[in-house]
TORMI-60722 format. One record per residue: residue in three letters; x, y, z of N, C-alpha, C in turn. Coordinates in steps of 0.1 Angstrom, whole numbers, padded with zeros to 4 digits. Atoms other than C-alpha are relative to their C-alpha. Layout:
TORMI-60722
MILO  miro   n.c1   n.c2   n.c3  ca.c1  ca.c2  ca.c3   c.c1   c.c2   c.c3
MILO   ALA      X      Y      Z      X      Y      Z      X      Y      Z
...
end
This chain:
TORMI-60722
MILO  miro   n.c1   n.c2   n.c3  ca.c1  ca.c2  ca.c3   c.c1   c.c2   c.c3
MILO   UNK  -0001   0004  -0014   0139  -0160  -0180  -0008   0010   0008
MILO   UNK   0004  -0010  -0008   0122  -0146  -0151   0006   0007   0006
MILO   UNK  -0010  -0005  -0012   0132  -0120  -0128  -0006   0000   0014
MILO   UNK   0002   0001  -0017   0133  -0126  -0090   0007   0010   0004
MILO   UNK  -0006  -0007  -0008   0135  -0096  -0067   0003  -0004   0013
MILO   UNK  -0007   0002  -0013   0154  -0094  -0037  -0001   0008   0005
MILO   UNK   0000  -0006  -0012   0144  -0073  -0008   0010   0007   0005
MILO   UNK  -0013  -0007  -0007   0166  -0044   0009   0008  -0012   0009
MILO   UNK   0000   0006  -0013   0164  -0066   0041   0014  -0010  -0003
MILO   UNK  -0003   0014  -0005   0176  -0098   0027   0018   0006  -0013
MILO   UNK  -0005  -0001   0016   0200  -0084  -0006   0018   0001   0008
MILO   UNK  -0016   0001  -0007   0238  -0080   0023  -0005  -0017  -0001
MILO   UNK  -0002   0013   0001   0232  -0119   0022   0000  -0004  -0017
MILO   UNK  -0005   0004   0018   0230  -0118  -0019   0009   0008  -0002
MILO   UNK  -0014  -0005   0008   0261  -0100  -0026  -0002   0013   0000
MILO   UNK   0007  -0013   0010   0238  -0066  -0029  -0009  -0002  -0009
MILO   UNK   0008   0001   0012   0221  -0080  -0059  -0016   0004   0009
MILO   UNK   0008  -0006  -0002   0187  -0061  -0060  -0009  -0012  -0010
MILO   UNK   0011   0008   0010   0172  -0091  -0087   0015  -0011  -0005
MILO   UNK  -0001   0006   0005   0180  -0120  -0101  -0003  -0012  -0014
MILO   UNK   0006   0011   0006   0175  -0140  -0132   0001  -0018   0000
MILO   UNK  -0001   0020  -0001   0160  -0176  -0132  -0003  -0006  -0010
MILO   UNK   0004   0007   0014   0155  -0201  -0154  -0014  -0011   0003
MILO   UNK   0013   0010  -0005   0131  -0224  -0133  -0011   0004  -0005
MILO   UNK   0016  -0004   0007   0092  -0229  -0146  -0007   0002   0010
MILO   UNK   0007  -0004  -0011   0083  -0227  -0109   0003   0012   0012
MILO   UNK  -0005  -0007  -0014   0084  -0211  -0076   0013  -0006   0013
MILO   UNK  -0008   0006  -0010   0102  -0234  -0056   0013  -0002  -0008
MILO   UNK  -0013   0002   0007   0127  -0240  -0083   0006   0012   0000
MILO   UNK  -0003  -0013  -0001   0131  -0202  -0084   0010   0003   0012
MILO   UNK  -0016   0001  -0008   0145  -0204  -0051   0008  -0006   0005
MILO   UNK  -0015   0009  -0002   0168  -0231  -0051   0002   0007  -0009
MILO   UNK  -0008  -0005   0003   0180  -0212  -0077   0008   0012   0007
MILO   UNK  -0004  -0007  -0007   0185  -0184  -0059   0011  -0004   0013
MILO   UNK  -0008   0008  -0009   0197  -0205  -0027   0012  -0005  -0003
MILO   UNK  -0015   0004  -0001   0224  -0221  -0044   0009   0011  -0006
MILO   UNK  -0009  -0011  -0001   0238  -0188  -0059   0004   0010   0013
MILO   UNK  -0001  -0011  -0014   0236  -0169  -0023  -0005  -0011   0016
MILO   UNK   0003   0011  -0012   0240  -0200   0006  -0006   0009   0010
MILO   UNK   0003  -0005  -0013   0236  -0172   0032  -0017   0002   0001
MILO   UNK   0016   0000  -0002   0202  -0168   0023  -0011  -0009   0005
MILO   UNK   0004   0017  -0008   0190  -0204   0033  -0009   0003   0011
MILO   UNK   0007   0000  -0011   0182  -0196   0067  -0010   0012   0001
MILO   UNK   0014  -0006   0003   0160  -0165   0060  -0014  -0004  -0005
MILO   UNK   0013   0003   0005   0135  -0182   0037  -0005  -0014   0003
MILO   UNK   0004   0015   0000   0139  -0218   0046   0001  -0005   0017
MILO   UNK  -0001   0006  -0012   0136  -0237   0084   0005  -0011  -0003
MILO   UNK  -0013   0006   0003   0163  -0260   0091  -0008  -0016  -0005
MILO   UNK   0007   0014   0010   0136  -0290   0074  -0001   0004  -0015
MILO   UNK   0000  -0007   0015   0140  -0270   0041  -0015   0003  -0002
MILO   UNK   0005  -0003   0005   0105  -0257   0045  -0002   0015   0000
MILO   UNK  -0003  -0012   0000   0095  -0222   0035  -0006   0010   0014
MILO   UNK   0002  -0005  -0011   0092  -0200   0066  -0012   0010  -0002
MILO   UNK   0016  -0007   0002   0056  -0187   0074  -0001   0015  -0006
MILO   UNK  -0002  -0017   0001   0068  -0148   0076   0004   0006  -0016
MILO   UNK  -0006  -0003   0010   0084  -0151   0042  -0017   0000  -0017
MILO   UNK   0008  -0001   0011   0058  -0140   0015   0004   0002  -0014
MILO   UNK  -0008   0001   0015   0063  -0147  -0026  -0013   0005  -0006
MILO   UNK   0012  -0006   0008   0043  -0129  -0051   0006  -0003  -0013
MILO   UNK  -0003  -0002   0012   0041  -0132  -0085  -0009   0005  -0008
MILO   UNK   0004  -0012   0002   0035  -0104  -0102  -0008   0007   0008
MILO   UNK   0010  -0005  -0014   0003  -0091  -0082  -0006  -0010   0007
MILO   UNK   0009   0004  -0013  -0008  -0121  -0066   0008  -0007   0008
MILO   UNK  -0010   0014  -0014   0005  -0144  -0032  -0001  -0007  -0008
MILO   UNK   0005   0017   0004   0011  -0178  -0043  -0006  -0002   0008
MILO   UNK   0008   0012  -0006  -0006  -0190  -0014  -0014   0003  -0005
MILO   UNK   0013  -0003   0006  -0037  -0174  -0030   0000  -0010  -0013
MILO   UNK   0002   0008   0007  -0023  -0197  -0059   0005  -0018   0000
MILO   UNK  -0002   0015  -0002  -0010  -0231  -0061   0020  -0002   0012
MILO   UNK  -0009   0000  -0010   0020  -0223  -0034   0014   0001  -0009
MILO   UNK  -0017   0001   0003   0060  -0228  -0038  -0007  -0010  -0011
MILO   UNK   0002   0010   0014   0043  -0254  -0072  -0003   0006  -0008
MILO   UNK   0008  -0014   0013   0030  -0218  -0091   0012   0004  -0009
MILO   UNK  -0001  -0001   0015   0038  -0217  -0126   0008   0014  -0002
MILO   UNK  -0004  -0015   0004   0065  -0189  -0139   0001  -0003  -0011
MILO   UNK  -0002  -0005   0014   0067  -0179  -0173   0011   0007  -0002
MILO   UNK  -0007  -0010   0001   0095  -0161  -0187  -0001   0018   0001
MILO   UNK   0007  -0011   0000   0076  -0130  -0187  -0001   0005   0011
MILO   UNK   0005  -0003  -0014   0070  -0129  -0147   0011   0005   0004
MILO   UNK  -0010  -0005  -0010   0083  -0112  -0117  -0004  -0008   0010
MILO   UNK   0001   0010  -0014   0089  -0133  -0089   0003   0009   0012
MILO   UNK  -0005  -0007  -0010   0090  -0111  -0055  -0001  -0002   0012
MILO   UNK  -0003   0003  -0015   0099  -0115  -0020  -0001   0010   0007
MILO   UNK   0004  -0007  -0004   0083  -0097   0001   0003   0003   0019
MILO   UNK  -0003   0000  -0016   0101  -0086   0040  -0009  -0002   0008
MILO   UNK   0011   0000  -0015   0083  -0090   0073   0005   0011   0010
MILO   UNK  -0002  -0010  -0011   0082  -0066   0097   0001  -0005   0015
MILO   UNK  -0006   0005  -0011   0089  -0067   0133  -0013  -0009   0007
MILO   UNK   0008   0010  -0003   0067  -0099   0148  -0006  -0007  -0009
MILO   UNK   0000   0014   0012   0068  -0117   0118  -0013   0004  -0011
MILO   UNK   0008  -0001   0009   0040  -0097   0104   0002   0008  -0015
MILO   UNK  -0007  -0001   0012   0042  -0096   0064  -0003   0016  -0004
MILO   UNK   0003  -0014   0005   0040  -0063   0045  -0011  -0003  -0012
MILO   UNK   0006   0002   0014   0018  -0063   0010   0007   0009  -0005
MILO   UNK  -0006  -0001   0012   0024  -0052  -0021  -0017   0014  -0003
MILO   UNK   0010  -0014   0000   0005  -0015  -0023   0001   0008  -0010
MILO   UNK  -0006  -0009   0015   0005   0005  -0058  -0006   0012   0010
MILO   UNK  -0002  -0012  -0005   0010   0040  -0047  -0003   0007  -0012
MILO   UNK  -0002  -0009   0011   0002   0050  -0079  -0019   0001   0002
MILO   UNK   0015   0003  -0004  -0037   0036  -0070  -0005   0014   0009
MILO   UNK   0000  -0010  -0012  -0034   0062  -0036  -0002   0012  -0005
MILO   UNK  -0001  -0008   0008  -0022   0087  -0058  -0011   0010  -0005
MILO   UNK   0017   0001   0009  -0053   0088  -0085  -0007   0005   0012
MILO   UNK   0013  -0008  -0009  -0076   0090  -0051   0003   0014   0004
MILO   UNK  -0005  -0014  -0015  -0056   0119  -0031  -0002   0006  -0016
MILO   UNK   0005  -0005   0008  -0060   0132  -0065  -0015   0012  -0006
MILO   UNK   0011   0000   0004  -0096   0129  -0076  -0003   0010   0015
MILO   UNK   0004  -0008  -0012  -0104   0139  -0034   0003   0017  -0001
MILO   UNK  -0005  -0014   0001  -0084   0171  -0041  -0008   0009  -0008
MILO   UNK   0005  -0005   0015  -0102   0181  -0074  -0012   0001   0001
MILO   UNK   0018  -0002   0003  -0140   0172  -0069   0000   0010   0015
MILO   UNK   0005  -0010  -0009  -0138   0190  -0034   0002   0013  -0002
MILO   UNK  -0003  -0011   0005  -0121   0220  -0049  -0012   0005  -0007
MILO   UNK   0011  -0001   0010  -0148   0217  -0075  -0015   0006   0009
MILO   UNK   0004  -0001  -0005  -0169   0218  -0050  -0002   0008   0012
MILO   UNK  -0001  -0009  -0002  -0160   0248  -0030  -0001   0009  -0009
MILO   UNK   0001  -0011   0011  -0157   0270  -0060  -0015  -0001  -0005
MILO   UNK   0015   0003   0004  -0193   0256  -0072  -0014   0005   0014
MILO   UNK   0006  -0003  -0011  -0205   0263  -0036  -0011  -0010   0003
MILO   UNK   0009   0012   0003  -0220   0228  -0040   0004  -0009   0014
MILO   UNK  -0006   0011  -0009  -0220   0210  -0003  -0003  -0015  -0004
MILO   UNK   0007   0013   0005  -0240   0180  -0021   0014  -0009  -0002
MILO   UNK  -0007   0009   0006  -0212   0172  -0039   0015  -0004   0010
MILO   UNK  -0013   0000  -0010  -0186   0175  -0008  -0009  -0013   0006
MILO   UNK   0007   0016  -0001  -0211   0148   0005   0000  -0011  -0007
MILO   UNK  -0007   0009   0010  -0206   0127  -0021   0011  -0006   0001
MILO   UNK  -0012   0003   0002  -0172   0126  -0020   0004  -0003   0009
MILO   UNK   0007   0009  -0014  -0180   0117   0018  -0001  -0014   0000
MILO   UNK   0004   0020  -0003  -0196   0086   0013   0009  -0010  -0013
MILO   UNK  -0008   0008   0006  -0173   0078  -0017   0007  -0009   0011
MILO   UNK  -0014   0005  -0008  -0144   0074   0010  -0006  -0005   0005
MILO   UNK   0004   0007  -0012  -0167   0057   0035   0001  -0013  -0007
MILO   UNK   0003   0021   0001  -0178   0027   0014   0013  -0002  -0009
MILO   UNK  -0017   0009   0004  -0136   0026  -0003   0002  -0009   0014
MILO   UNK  -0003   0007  -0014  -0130   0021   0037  -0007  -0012   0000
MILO   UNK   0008   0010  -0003  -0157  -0003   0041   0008  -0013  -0007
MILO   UNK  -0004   0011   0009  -0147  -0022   0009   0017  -0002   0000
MILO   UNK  -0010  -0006  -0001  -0112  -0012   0016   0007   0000  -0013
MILO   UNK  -0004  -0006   0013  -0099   0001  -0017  -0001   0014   0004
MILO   UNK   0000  -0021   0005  -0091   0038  -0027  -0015   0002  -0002
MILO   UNK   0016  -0009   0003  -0126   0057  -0030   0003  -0001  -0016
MILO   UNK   0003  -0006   0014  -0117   0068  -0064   0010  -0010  -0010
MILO   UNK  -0007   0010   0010  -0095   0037  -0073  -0001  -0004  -0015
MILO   UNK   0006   0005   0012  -0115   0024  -0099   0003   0011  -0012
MILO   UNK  -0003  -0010   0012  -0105   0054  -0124   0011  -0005  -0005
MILO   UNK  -0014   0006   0003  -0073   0041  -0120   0000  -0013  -0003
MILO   UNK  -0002   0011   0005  -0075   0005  -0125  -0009   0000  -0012
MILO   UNK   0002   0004   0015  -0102   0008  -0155   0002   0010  -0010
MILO   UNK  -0002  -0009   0015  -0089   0038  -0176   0016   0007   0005
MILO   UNK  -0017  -0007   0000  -0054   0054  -0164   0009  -0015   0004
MILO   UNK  -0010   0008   0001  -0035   0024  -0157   0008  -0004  -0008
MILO   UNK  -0010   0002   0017  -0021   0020  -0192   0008   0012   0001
MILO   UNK  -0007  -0012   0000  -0009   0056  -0187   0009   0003   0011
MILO   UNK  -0003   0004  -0010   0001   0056  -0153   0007  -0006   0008
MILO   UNK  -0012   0008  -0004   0035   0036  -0143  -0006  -0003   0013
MILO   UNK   0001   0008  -0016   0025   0014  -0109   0012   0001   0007
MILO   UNK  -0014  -0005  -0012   0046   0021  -0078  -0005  -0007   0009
MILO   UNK   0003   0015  -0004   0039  -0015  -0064   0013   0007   0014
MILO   UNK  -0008   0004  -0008   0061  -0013  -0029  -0007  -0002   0011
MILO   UNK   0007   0010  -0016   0055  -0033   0004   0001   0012   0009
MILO   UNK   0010  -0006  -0008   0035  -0015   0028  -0010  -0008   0005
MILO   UNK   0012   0006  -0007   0008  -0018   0053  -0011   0006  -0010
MILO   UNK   0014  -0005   0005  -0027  -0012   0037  -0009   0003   0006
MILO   UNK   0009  -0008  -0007  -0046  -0008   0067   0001   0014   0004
MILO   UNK  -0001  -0012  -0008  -0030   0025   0078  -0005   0013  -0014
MILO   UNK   0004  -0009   0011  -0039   0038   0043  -0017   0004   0001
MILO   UNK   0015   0004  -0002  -0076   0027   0047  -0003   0008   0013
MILO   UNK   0004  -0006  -0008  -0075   0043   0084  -0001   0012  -0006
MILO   UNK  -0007  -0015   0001  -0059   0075   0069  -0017   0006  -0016
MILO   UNK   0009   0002   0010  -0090   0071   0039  -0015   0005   0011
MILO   UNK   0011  -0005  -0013  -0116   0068   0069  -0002   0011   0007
MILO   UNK  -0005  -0008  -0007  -0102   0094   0088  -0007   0014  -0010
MILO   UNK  -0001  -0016   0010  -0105   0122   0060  -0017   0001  -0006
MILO   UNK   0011   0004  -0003  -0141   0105   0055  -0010   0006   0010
MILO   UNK   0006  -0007  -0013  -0153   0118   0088   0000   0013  -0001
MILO   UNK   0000  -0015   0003  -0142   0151   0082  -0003   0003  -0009
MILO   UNK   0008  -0002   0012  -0155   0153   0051  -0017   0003   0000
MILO   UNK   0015   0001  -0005  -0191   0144   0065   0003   0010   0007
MILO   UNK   0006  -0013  -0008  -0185   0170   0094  -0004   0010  -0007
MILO   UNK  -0001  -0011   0009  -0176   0197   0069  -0019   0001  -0008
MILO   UNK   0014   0006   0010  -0210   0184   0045  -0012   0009   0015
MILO   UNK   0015   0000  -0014  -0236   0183   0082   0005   0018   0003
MILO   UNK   0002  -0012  -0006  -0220   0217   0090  -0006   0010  -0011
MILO   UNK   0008  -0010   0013  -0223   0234   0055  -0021  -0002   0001
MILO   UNK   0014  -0005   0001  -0261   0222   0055  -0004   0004   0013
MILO   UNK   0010  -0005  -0010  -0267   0234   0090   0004   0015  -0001
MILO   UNK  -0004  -0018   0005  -0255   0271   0072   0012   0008   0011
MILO   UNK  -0013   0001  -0005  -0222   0267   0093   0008   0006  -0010
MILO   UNK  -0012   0003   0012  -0203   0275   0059   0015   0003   0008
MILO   UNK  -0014  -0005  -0004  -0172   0291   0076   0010  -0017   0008
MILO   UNK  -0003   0017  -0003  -0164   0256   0096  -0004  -0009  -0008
MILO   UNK   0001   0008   0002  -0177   0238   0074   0009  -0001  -0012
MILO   UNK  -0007  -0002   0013  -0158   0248   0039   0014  -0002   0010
MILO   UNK  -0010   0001  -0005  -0128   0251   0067   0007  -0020   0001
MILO   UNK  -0001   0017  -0005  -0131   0211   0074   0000  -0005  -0014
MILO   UNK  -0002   0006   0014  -0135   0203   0034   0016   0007  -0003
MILO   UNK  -0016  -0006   0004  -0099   0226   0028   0011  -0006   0007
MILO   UNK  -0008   0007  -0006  -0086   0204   0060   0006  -0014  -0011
MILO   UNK  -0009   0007   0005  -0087   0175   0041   0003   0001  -0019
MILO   UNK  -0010  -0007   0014  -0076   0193   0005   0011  -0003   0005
MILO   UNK  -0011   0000  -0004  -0047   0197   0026   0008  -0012   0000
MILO   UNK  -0008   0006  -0008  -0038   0167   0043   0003  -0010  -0017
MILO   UNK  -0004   0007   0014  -0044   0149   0005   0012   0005  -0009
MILO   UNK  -0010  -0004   0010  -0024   0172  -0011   0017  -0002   0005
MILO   UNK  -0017   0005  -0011   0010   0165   0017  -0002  -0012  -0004
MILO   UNK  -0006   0010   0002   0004   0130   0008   0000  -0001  -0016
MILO   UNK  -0001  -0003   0012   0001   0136  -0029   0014   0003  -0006
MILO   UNK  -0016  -0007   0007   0029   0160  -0033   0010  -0005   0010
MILO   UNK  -0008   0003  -0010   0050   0151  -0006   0007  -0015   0003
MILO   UNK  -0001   0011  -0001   0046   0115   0001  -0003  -0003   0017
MILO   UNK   0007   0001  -0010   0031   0120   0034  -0012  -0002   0007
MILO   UNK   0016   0000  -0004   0000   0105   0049   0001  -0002   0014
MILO   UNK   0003  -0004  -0011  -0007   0122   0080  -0012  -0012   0010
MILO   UNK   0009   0010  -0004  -0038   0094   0087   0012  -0008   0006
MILO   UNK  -0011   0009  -0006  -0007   0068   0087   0006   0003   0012
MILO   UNK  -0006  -0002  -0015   0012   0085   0113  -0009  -0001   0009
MILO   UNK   0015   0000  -0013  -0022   0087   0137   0003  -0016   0001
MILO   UNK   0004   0007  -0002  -0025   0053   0130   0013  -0008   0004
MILO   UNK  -0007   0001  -0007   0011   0044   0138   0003  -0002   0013
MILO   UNK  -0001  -0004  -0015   0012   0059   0167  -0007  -0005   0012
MILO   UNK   0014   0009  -0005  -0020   0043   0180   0006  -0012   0002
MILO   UNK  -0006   0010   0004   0002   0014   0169   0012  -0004   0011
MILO   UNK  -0010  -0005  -0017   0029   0025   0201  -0004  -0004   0006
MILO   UNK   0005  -0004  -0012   0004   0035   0223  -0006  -0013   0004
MILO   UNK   0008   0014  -0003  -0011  -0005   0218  -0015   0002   0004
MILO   UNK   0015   0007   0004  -0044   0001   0210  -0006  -0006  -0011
MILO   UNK   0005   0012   0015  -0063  -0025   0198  -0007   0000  -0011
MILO   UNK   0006   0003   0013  -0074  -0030   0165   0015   0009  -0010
MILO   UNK  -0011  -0004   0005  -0041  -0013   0157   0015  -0004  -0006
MILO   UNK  -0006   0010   0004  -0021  -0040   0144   0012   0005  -0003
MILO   UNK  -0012  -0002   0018   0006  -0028   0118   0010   0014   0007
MILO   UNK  -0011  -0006  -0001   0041  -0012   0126   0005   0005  -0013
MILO   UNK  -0006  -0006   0015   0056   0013   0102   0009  -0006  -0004
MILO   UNK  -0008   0009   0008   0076  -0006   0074   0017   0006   0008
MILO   UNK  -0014   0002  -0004   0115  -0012   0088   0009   0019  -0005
MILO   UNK  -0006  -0014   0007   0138   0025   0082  -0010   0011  -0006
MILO   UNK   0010  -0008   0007   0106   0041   0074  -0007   0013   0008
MILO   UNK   0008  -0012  -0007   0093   0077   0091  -0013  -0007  -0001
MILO   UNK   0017  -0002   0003   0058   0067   0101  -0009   0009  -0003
MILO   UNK   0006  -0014   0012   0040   0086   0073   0005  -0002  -0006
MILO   UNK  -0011   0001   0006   0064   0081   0050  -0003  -0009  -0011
MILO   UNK   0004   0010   0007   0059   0066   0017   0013  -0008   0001
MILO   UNK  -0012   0009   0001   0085   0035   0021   0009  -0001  -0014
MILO   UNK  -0013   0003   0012   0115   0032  -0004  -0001  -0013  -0009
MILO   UNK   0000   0012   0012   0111   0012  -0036   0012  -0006   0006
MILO   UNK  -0012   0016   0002   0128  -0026  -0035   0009   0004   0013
end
């Protein structure tokens, strides 16, 4: 059977239950299963024509259905079926491995270290334009370690989140990265080594901690209504704050 999770949000209309098993081969059958075990749920996922409400996003395993064949996509017994909350104005959250984040705030920590002790600005430049073109492409800078060689090792910590404020918070540390780099070669070292140990820092608070300082900036920005600033911190969540599994 598959398992279908249930959302903090939606789980006082399922009894509490945190998952369920189905027996359906689809998506839509999944949640009429679900529906007719927990009536109250109805009106969250469905409009009173029984179709599924825009805000309400379904994934299975890592991808949207609407990326695949909709509420008609194929489950396996093997799959995870997941329901993913909306935040306040209907906009959805994604589905963010923190374990991906991780690996970068990681790798950023290590080669810049490396590269203070080495007294190497090259390589603090480097690790500059890594983070610029992750931003660009938006991915982690140093993702790719993690998806083609530690991910077998590595347990995924898949929870709904925004992904642009990561990508700001990515950009952000980017910039200062370059200043640090332009000031080391203009024989600044004191400001400039100071601006590479900034963002040591701020990687290693969201590392060890579970705080990304970028996020709160971009938060906030997110208050103050400026534009291009879309994305409200996830429901119960300190802006900054890695959000609470399920």
């Amino acid at each position: 059977m598959s398992v279908l999770k249930i959302p903090s949000p939606l789980r006082p209309y399922a009894g509490g239950a945190a998952q369920m098993q189905v027996t359906s081969n689809t998506v839509s059958g999944a949640l009429e299963e679900l529906v007719a075990a927990h009536p109250q749920l109805q009106p969250h996922l469905f409009t009173e024509s029984g179709e599924l409400r825009a805000f309400v996003n379904l994934f299975v395993n890592d991808e949207n259905v609407r990326d695949l064949r909709g509420p008609d996509t194929a489950l396996k017994p093997e799959d995870s079926l997941m329901i993913l909350p909306s935040i306040a104005g209907g906009t959805p959250l994604q589905k963010v491995d923190h374990a991906a984040l991780r690996t970068n705030q990681a790798f950023i920590i290590g080669l810049s270290i490396t590269a203070y002790v080495a007294n190497a600005p090259w390589l603090a430049g480097l690790i500059g334009l890594a983070m610029v073109l992750g931003t660009i492409l938006k991915v982690p800078a140093f993702g790719f370690v993690y998806r083609h060689w530690l991910r077998e090792w590595l347990k995924p910590e898949v929870l709904a989140d925004n992904a642009e404020p990561h990508r700001f918070a990515q950009g952000f540390g980017a910039a200062v990265e370059l200043a640090g780099f332009a000031l080391l070669a203009a024989d600044a070292s004191f400001a400039g080594w100071a601006l590479i140990w900034l963002v040591i820092f701020l990687a290693a608070l969201n590392l060890f901690a579970g705080f990304c300082a970028g996020c709160m900036v971009y938060y906030w920005l997110n208050r103050l209504h400026v534009p291009g600033f879309v994305k409200s911190s996830p429901d119960g969540t300190f802006p900054g704050l890695k959000p609470k599994a399920g």
